[in-house]
N, C-alpha and C positions, 0 to 999 in steps of 0.2 A: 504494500500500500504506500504510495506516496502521500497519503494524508499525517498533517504535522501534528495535530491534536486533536483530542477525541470528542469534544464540544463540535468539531465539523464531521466527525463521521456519521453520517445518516444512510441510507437504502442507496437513494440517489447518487450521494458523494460514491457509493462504494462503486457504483456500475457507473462513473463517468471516472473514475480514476484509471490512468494510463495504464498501469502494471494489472491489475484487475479485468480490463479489456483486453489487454494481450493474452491472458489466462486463458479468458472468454472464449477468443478467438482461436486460438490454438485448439482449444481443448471443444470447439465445436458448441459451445453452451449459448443460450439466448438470454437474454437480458430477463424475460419471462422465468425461464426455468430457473436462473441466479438467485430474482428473487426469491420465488418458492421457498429454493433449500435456503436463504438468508433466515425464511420467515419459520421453517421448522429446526432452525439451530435455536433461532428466541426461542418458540415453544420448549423447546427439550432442554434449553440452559432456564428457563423460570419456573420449568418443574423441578428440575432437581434442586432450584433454591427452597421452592415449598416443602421437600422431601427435609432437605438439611435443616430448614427452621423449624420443622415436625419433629425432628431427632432431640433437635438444643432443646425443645419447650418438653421434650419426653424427659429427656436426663435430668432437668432444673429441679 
């Protein structure tokens, strides 16, 4: 990623950044499918945070 801070990293920033389209490109992927799997990493990293704050409030 050429993005310098994470206050600009968004959906959009990520599929118009350089190194990210080259990826893209190479690897055959559409801007469409990108997002998708962008949006099933969110899901599946804010479940495991509910899993891990279900554990801390278990153990307390």
């Amino acid at each position: 990623m050429c993005t310098t801070t994470i206050s600009t990293l968004t959906l959009n920033t990520m599929l118009q950044d350089p190194l990210v389209r080259l990826v893209m490109h190479s690897d055959k992927v559409s801007e469409e499918d990108h997002s998708q799997l962008l949006f099933r990493i969110q899901e599946s990293l804010m479940a495991r945070a509910e899993v891990a704050e279900a554990r801390v409030q278990t153990a307390a």
